[in-house]
N, C-alpha and C positions, 0 to 999 in steps of 0.2 A: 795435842799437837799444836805449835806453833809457825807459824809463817815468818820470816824474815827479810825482809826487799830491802835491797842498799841498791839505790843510785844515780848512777856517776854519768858524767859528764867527760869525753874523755878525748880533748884534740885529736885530727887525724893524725900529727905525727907520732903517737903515743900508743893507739891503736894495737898495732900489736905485740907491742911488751906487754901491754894490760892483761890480754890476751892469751898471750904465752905463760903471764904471772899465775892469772888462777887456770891452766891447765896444770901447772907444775905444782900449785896450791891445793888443789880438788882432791888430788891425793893424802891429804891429812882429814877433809870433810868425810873423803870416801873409809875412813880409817874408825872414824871418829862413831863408838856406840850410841851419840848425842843426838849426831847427824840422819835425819832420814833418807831426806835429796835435796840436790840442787840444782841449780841451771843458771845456766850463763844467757842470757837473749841484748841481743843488739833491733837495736830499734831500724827499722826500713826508712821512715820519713825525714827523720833527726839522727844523721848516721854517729852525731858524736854522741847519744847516748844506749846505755846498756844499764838492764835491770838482774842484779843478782838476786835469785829466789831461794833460801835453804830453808827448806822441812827441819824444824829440831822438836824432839819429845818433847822440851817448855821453854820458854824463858830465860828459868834460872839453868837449865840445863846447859843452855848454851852458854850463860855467863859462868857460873859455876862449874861447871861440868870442862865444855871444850875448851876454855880459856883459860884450865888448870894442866890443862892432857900435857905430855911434854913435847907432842908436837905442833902445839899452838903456837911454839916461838919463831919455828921454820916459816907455820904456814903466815904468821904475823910481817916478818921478813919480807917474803914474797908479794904483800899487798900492798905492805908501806907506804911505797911511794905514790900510791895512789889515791892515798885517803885523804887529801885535798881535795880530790876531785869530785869525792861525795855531794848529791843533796839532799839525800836523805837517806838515813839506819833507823826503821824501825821492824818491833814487831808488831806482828797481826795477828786475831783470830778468828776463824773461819766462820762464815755465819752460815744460816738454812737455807742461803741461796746457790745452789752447787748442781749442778750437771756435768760427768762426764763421759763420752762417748768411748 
């Protein structure tokens, strides 16, 4: 498994199109055999940012995999206009430090 964190940076007036963007987006993740999970978090301190978190089986999975599906172009659409606003797309992998309740 892979980790994936994108992010953004995202004016208050823009807030909830972003928003509304990957709820209506989530549904190709949610679709997607690639996809583990994901989540949307907006940060409490620095209200203009949010960190996008997707679980995918690897890497190439995501690049290969979900960005072949044919509903990568929808969910592409959907995000578009927000991908200026990124500061960072990478992946991650998990290390021996983990605890969950």
């Amino acid at each position: 498994m892979i980790v994936e964190y994108a992010r953004y940076r995202i004016p208050q007036d823009r807030r909830e199109a972003f928003v509304n963007a990957y709820e209506e987006a989530a549904s190709y993740l949610t679709a997607s055999p690639h996809c583990l999970s994901y989540e949307l978090s907006h940060c409490v301190e620095e209200q203009d940012r949010y960190i996008l978190r997707i679980e995918w089986n690897s890497a190439q999975e995501h690049v290969d995999g979900f960005r072949k599906e044919p509903g990568f172009q929808e969910f592409f659409r959907l995000v578009q206009p927000f991908l200026h606003d990124i500061e960072e797309m990478q992946h991650y992998e998990l290390t021996e430090v983990v605890h969950w309740k």
